[in-house]
C-alpha positions as CSV (number, residue, x, y, z in Angstrom):
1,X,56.6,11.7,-1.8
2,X,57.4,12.6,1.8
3,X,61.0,13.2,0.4
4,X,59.7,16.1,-2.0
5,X,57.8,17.4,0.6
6,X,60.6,18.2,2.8
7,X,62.4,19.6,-0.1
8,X,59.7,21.8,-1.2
9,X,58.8,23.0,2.7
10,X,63.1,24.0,3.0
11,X,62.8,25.9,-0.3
12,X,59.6,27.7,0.5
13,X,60.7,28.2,4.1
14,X,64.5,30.1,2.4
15,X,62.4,32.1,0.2
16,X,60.3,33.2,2.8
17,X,63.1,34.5,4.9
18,X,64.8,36.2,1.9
19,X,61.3,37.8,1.2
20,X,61.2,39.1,4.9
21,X,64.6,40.5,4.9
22,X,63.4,42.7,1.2
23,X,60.7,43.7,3.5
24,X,62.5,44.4,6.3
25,X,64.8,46.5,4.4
26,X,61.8,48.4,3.0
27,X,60.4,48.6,6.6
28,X,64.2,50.7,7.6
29,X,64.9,52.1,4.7
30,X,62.3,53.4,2.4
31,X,61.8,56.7,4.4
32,X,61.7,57.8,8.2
33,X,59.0,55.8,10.3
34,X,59.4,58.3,12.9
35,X,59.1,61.6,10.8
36,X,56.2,60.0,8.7
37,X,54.4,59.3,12.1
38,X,54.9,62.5,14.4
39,X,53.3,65.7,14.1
40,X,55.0,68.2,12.5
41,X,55.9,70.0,15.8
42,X,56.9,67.5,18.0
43,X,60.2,68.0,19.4
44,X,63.3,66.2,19.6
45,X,62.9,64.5,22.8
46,X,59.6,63.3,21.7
47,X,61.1,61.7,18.1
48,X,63.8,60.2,20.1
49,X,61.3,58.3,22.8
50,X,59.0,57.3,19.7
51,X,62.2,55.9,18.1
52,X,63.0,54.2,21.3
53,X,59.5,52.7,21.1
54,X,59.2,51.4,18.0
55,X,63.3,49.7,18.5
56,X,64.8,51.9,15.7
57,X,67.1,52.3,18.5
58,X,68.3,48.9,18.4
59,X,70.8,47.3,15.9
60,X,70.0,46.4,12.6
61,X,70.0,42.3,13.6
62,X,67.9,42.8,16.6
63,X,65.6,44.9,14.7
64,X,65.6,42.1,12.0
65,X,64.9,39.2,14.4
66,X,61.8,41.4,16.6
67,X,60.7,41.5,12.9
68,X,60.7,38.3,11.5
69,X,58.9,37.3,15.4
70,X,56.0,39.9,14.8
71,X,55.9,38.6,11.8
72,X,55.7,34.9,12.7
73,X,53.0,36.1,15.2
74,X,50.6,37.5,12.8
75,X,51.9,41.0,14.0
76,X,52.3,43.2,11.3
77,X,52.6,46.3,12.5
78,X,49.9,49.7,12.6
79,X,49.0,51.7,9.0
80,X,50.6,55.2,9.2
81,X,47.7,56.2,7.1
82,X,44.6,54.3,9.2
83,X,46.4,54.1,12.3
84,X,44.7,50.5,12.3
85,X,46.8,47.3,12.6
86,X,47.3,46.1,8.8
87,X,46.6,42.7,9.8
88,X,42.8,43.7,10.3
89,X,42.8,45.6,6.6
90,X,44.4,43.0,5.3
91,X,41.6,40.7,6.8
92,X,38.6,43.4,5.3
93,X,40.3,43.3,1.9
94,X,41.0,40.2,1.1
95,X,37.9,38.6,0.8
96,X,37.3,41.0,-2.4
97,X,40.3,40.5,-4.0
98,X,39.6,36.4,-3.5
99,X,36.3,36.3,-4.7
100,X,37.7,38.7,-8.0
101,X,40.7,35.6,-8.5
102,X,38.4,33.1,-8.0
103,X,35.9,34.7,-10.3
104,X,39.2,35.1,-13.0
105,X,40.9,32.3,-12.5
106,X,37.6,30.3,-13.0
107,X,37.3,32.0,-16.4
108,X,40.2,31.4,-17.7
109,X,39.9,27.5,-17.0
110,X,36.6,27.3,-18.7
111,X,36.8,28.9,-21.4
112,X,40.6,28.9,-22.0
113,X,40.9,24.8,-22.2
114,X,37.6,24.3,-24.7
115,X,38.8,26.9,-26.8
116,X,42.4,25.9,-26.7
117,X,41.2,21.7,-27.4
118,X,38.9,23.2,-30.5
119,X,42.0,25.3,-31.8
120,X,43.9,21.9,-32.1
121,X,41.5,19.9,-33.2
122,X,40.5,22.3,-36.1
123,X,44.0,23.9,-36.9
124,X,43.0,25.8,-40.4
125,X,39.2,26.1,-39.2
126,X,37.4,29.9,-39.8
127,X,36.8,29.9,-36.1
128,X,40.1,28.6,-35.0
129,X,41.5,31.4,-36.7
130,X,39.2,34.1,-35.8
131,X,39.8,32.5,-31.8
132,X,43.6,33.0,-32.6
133,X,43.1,36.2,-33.5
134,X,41.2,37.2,-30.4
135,X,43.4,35.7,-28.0
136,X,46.3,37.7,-29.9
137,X,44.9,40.9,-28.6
138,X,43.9,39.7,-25.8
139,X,47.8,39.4,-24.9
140,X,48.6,42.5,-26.4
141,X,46.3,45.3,-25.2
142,X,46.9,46.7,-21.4
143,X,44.4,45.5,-18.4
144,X,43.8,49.1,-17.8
145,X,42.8,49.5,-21.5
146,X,40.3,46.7,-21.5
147,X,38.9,47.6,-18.3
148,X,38.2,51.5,-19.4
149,X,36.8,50.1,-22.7
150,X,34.4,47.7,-21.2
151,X,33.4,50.5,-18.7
152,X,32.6,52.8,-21.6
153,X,30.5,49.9,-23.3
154,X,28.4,48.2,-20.9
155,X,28.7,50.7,-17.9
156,X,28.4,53.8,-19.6
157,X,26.6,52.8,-22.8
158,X,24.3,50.3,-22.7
159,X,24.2,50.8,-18.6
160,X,23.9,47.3,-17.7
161,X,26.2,46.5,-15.1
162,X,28.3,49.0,-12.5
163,X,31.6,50.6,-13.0
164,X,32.8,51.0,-9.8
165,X,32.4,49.3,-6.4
166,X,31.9,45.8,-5.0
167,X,27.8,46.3,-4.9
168,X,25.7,44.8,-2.2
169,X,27.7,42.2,0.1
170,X,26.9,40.0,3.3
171,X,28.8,39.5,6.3
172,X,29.1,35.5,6.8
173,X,31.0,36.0,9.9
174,X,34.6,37.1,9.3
175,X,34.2,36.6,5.5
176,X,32.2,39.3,3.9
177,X,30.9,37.9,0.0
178,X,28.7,39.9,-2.8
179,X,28.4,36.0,-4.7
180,X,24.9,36.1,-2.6
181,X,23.4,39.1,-4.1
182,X,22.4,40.2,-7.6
183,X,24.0,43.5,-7.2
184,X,27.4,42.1,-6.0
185,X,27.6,39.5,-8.9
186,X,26.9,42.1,-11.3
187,X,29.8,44.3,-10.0
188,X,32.4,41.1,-10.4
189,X,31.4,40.8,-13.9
190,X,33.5,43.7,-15.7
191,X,36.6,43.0,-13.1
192,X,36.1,39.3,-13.1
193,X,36.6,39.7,-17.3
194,X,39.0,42.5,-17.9
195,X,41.7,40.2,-14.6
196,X,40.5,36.8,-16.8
197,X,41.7,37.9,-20.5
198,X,45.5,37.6,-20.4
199,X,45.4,34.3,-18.2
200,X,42.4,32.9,-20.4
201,X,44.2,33.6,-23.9
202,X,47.6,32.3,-21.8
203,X,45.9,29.0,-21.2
204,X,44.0,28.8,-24.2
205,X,47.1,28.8,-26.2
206,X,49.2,26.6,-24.3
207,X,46.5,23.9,-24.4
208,X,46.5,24.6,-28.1
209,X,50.0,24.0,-28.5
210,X,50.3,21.1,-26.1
211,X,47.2,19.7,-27.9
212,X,49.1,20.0,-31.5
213,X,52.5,18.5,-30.2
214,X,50.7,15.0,-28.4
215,X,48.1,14.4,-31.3
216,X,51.3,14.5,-33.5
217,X,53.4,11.3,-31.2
218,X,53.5,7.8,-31.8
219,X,51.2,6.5,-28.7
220,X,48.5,8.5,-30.4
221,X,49.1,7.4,-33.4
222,X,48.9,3.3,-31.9
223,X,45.6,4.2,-30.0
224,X,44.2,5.5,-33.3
225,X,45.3,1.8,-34.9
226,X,44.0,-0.1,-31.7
227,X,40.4,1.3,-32.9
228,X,40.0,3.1,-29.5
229,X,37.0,5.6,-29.7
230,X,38.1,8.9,-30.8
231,X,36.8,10.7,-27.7
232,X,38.7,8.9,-25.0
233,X,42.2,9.7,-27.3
234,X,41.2,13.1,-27.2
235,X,39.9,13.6,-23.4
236,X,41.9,10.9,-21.8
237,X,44.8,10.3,-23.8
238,X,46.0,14.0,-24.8
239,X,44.0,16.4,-23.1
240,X,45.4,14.5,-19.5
241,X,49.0,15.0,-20.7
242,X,48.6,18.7,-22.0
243,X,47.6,20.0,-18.6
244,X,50.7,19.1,-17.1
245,X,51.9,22.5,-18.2
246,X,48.5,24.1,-17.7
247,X,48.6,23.6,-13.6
248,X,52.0,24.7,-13.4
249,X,50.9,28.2,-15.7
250,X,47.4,28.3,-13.6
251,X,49.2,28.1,-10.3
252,X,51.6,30.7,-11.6
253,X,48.6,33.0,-12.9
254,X,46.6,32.8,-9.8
255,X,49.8,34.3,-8.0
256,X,49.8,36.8,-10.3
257,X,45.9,37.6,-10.4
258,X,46.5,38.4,-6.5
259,X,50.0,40.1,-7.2
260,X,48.9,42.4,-9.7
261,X,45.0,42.9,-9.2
262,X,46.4,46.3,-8.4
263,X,45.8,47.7,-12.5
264,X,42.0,46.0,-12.1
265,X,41.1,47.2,-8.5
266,X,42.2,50.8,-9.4
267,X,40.4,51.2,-12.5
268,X,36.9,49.6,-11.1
269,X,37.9,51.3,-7.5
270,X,37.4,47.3,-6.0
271,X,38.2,47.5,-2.2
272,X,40.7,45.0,-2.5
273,X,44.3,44.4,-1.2
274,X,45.7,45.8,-4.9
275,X,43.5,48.9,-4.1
276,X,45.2,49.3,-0.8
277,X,48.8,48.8,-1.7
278,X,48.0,51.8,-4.0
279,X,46.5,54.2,-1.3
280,X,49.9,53.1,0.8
281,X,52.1,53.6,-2.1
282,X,50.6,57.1,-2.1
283,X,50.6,57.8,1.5
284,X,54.3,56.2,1.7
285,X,52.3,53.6,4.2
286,X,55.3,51.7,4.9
287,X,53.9,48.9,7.0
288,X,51.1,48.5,4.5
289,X,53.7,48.2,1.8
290,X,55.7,45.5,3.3
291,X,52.5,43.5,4.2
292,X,51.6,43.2,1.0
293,X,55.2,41.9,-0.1
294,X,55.0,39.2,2.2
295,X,51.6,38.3,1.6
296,X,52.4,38.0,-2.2
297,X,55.8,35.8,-1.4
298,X,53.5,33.7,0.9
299,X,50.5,33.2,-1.8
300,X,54.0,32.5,-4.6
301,X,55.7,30.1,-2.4
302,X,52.2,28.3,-1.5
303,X,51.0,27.8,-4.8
304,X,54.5,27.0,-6.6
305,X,54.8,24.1,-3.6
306,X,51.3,23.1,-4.5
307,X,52.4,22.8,-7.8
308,X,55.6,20.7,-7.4
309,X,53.1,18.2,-5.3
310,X,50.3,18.0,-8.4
311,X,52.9,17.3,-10.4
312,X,53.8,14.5,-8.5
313,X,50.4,13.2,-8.0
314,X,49.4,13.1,-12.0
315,X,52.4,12.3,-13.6
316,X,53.4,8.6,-12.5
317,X,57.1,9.2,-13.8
318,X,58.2,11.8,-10.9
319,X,56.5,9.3,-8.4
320,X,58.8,6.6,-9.6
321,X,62.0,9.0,-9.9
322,X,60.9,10.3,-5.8
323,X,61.3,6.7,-5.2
């Protein structure tokens, strides 16, 4: 165990120094810090001493290393657009763009895995099919095209829940949360959905598959002849091995649900992080930009070596191989 540990913390550790280097070179590269934060009539002498003083003076390596120090250091630079440190918007934004994954992600799990265990159980059922064919559009159609059309239903329509915003929230010190009022849970509702459907169809048919494939082997087929109760071979016995797959996809997706919230936070205007790498991609907010790559390598590398380590924990045979 301690021996895939290591492993796992050298490989997260190589990515995350590739990742800063992409960043980096978005940092120098993708457009002029120093003409994107003077005025437009400062002079030469004044560019120069700004260059100077933000090190674009300095070669490329030492550049690279002050960067990957700030970095280490929590120091991620000052938002061309806010002229705040993004560390401190990073800090405001994320607690929306949590609470919206968590909402998601907890979706997905609980209605993805019964639906999925029901699909197997009942193969040719009405309802299996009609669930199939659900969770076939749910794949197919856009997040931006869900989101607009359950705006225009239950927003605009039948004017039941908001369309826009992240409602009432409370400040629990450095963590600000709308779970504690009405008017914030109703706003997570049609975000919380329209982020849920691909990841909850995802699931749902992996667990369906998986489900199909163990029911089928020969261990399930002995249990059957032991006379074990039917329940336990479904819960214990094949539902326990098809999540295997189902923690590596959910880890994936939650990565994902953070990485690309940026479709969902647009359309509902959620003041989240995917909502602020869009205002910096329009205001060419460099530093913002490059914040946000790292932060999504960082939640990536995190929950794929969380991953490798569940692995370990529920399936007996890695534990044995580690050994």
């Amino acid at each position: 165990m301690v021996g895939i540990l290591i492993s796992r913390l050298i490989q997260a550790i190589t990515v995350m120094l590739t990742v800063t280097a992409i960043a980096f070179l978005m940092f120098r590269f993708v457009g002029d810090p120093v003409q994107l934060m003077s005025r437009e009539d400062a002079s030469v002498e004044e560019k120069e001493e700004l260059r100077a003083r933000l090190g674009l003076d300095q070669p490329v390596y030492v550049q690279y290393a002050r960067f990957i120090g700030r970095v280490v250091q929590g120091d991620l630079g000052m938002s061309f657009r806010n002229q705040r440190e993004v560390a401190t918007l990073i800090a405001e934004k994320a607690p929306a763009t949590l609470e919206l994954v968590l909402i998601a992600t907890t979706l997905s799990l609980l209605i993805g895995i019964p639906l999925g265990v029901y699909s197997a159980l009942h193969p040719n059922g009405v309802l299996s099919r009609a669930i199939q064919g659900v969770s076939l559009v749910g794949i197919s159609v856009p997040t931006f095209v869900t989101g607009i059309l359950l705006i225009l239903v239950f927003a605009v329509s039948f004017r039941l829940l908001p369309s826009f915003g992240r409602g009432q929230t409370v400040d629990l010190g450095w963590w600000t949360t709308g779970f504690l009022t009405w008017s914030g849970i109703k706003a997570l509702i049609l975000p919380g959905i329209t982020l849920a459907l691909y990841s909850l169809t995802l699931i749902m048919r992996l667990v369906r598959s998986e489900m199909i494939d163990i029911l089928s082997t020969d261990y399930i087929r002995f249990a059957r002849a032991r006379g074990l109760p039917e329940r336990y071979i479904i819960f214990r016995l094949a539902l326990r091995n098809a999540l295997l797959p189902v923690i590596t996809v959910t880890g994936l997706q939650v990565g994902s649900l953070i990485a690309f919230a940026i479709v969902t936070e647009t359309v509902f205007q959620w003041p989240g992080l995917g909502l602020l790498f869009m205002q910096a991609v329009i205001f060419v907010d460099i530093p913002v930009m490059t914040s946000y790559l790292l932060l999504v390598g960082l939640v990536f590398v995190t929950i794929n070596t969380i991953v490798d380590l569940l692995y370990v924990v529920v399936d007996p045979r890695l534990r044995a191989r580690a050994a």
